[in-house]
Backbone as a printed PyTorch tensor [residue, N CA C, xyz], in Angstrom:
tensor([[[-43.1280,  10.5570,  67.0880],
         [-42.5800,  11.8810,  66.9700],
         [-43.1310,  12.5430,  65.7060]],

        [[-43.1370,  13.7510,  65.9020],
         [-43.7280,  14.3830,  64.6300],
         [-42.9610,  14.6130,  63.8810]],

        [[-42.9740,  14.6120,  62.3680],
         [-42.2530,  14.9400,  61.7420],
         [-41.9870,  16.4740,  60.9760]],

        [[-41.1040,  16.9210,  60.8660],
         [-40.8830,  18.1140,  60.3310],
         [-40.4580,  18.5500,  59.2850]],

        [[-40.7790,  19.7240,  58.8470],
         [-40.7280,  20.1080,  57.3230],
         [-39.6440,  21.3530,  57.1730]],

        [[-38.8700,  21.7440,  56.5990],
         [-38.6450,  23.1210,  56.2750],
         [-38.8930,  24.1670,  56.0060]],

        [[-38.6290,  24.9440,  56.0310],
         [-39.5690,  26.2400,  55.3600],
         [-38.5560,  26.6190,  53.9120]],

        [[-37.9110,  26.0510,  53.8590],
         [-37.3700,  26.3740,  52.3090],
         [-37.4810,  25.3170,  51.5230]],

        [[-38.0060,  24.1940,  51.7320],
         [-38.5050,  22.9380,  51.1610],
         [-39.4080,  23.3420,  49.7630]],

        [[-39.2440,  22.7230,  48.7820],
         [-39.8840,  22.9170,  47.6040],
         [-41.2740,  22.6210,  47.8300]],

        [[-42.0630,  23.6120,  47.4490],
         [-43.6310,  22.6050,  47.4630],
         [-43.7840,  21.6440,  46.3230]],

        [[-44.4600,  20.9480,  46.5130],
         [-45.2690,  19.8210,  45.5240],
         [-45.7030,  20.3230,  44.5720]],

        [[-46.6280,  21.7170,  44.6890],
         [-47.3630,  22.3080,  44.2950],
         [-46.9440,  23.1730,  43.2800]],

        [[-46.9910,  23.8130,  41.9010],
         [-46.4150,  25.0840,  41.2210],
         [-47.8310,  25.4000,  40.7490]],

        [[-47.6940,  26.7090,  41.1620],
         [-48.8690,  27.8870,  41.1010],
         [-48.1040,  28.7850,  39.8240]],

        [[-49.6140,  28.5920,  38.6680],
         [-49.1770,  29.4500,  37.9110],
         [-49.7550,  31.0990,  38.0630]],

        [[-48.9920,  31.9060,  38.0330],
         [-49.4400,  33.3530,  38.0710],
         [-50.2330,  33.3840,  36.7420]],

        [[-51.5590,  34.5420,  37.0820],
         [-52.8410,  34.7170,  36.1630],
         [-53.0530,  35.9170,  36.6600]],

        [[-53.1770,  37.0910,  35.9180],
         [-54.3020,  38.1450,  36.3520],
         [-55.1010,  38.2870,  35.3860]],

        [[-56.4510,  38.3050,  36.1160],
         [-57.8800,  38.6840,  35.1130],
         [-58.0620,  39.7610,  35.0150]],

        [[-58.7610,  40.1530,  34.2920],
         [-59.1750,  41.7440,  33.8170],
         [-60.1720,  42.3370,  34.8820]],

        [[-59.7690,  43.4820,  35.1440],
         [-60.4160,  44.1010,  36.4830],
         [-59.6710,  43.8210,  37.9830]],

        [[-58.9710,  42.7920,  38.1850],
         [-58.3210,  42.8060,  39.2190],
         [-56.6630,  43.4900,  38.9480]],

        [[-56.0500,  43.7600,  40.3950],
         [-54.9940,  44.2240,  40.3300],
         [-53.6170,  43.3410,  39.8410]],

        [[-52.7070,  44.1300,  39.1700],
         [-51.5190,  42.8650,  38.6860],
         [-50.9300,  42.8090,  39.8990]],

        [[-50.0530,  41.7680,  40.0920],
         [-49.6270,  40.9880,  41.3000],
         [-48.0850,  41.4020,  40.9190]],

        [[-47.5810,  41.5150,  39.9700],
         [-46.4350,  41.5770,  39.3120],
         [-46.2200,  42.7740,  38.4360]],

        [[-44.8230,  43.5300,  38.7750],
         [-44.8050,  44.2470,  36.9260],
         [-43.8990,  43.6370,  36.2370]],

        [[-44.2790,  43.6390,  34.9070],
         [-43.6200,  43.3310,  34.1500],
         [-44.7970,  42.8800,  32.6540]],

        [[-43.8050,  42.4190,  31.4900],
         [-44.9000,  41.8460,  30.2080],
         [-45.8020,  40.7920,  30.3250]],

        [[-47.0400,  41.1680,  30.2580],
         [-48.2690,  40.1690,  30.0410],
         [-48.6810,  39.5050,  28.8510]],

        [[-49.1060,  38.4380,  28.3210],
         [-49.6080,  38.2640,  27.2760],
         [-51.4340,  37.6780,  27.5970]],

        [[-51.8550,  37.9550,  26.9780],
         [-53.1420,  38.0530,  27.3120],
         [-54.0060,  36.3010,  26.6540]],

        [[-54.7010,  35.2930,  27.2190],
         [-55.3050,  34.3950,  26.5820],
         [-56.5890,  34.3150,  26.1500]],

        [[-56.2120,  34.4920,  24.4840],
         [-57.5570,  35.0900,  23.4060],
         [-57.9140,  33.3500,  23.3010]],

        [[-59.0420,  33.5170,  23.3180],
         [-59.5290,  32.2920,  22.4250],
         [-59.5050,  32.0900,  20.5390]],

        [[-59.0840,  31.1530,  20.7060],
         [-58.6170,  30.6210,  19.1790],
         [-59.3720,  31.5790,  18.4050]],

        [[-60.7950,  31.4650,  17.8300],
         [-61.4420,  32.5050,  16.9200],
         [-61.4970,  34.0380,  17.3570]],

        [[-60.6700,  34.2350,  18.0810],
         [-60.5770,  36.0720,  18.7780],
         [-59.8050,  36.7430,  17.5290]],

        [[-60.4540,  37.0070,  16.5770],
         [-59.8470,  38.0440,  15.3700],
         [-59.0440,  39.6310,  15.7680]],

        [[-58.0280,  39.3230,  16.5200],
         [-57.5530,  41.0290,  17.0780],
         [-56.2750,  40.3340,  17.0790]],

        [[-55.3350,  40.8560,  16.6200],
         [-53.5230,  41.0980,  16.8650],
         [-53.2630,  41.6990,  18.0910]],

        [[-53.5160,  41.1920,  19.1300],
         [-52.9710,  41.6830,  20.4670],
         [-51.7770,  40.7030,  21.2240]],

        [[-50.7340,  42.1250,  21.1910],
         [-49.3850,  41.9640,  21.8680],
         [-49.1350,  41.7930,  23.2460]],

        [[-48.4860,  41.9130,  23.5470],
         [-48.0160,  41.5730,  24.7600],
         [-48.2360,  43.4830,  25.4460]],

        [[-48.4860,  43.3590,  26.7110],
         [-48.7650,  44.6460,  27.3490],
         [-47.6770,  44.5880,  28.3050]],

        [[-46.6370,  45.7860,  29.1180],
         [-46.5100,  46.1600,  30.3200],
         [-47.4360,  46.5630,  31.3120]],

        [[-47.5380,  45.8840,  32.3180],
         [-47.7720,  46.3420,  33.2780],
         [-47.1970,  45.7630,  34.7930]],

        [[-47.8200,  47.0330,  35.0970],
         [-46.9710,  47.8470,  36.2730],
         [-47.9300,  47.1150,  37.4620]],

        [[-47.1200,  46.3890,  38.5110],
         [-47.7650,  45.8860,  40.1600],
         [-48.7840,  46.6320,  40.2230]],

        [[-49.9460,  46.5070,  40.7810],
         [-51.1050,  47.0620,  41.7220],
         [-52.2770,  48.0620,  40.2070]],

        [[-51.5170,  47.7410,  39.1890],
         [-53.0200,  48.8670,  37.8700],
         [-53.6680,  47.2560,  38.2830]],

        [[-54.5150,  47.9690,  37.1890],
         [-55.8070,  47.2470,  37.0680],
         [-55.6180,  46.5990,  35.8900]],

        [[-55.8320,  45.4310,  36.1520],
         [-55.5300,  44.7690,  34.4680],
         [-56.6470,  44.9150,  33.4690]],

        [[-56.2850,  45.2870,  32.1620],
         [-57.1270,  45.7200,  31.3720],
         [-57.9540,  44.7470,  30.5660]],

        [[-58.7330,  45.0180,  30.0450],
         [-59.8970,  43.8650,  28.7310],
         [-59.4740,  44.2710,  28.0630]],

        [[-59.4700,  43.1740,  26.4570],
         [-59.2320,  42.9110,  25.3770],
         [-60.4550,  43.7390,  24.5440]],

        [[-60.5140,  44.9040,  24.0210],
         [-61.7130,  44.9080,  22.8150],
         [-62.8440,  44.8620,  23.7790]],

        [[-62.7920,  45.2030,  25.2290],
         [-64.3750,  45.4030,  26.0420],
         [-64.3320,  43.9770,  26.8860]],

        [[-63.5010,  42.6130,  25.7730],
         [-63.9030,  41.8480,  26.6240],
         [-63.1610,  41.1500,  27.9190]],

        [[-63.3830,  41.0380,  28.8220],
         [-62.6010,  40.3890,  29.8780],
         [-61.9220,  38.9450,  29.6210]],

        [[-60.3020,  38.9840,  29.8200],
         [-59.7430,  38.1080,  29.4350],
         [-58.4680,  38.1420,  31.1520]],

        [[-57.9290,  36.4130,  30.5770],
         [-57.0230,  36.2530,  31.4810],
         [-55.5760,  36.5180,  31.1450]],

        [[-54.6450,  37.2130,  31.4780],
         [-53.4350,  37.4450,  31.1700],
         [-52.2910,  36.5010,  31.9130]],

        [[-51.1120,  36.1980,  31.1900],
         [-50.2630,  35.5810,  32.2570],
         [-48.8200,  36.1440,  31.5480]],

        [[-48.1050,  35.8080,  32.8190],
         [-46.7050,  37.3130,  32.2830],
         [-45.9730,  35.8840,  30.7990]],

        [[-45.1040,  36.9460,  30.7030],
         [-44.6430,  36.5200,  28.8190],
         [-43.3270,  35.9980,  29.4930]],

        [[-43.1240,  34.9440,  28.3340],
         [-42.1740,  34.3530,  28.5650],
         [-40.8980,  34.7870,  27.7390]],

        [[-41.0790,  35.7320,  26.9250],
         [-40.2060,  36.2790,  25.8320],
         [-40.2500,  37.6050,  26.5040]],

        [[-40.2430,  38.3600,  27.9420],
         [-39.9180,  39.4450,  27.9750],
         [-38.7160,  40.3720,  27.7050]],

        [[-37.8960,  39.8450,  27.9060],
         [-36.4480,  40.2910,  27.2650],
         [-36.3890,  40.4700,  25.7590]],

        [[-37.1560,  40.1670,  24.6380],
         [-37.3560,  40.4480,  23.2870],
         [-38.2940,  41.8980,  23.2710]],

        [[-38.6470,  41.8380,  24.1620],
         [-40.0570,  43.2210,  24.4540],
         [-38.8590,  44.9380,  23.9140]],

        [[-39.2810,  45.4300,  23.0150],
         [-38.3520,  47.1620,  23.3250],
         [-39.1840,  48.1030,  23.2360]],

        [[-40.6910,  48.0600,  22.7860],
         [-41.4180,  49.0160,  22.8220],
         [-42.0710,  48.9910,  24.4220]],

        [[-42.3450,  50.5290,  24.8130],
         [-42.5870,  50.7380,  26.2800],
         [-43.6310,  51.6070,  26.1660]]])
């Protein structure tokens, strides 16, 4: 007999959310952006809004992933 699964069954799997620069955000809400260690720029955390275009750092293309401190966020 075959066996069967649920559809509300946990996956195995946890997918972390990422948007890169130039593609659309998947999500709105606060991003924080991942600079590489020697990246000399003070960059904060950004809003954004489902379906923009996620932006580059200083020209350069970087990966963002949403913030885990969004509730500390008050500037808009």
């Amino acid at each position: 007999m075959k066996k069967r699964t649920s559809l509300h069954a946990p996956s195995a799997r946890t997918e972390t959310l990422v948007a890169r620069t130039g593609e659309h955000c998947p999500t709105t809400g606060w991003w924080n952006p991942l600079l590489p260690e020697d990246y000399n720029s003070d960059v904060s955390s950004r809003f954004i809004g489902k379906g923009s275009v996620v932006p580059a750092v200083g020209g350069t293309p970087i990966i963002w992933v949403p913030s885990n401190n969004a509730h500390l966020q008050t500037e808009y």
